[in-house]
N, C-alpha and C positions, 0 to 999 in steps of 0.2 A: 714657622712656629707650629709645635704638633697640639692639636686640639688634646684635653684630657677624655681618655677613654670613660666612657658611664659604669661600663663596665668588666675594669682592669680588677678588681681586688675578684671577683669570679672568676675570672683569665687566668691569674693569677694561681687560684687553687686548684686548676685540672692542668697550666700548664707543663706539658711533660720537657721541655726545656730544662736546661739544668746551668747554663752561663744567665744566671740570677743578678745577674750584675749588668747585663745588656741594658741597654736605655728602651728598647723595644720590647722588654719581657712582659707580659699582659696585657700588650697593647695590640691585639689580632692583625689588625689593618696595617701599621707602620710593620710589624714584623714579616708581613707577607709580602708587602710593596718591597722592603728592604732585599728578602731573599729571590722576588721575582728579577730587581733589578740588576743582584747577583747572580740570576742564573743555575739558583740553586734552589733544594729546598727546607723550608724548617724542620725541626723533629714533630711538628703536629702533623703533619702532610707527608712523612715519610713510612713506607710499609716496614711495619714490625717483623 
């Protein structure tokens, strides 16, 4: 069960993300565990 983020509606508004529909979108920690365990990385952590 994922705790609620305190602060996802701020995540939210800088995230550069655009799959808005993810269950991980504003949630910093679940999206970065997700993409660590994937072996990838997200668009916050990737160079422009």
């Amino acid at each position: 069960m994922k705790k609620e983020c305190v602060n996802k509606w701020e995540n939210e508004q800088d995230c550069p993300c655009k799959d808005e529909d993810c269950e991980n979108h504003g949630i910093c920690c679940e999206c970065i565990k997700y993409h660590k365990d994937d072996k990838s990385l997200p668009v916050c952590l990737r160079k422009i």
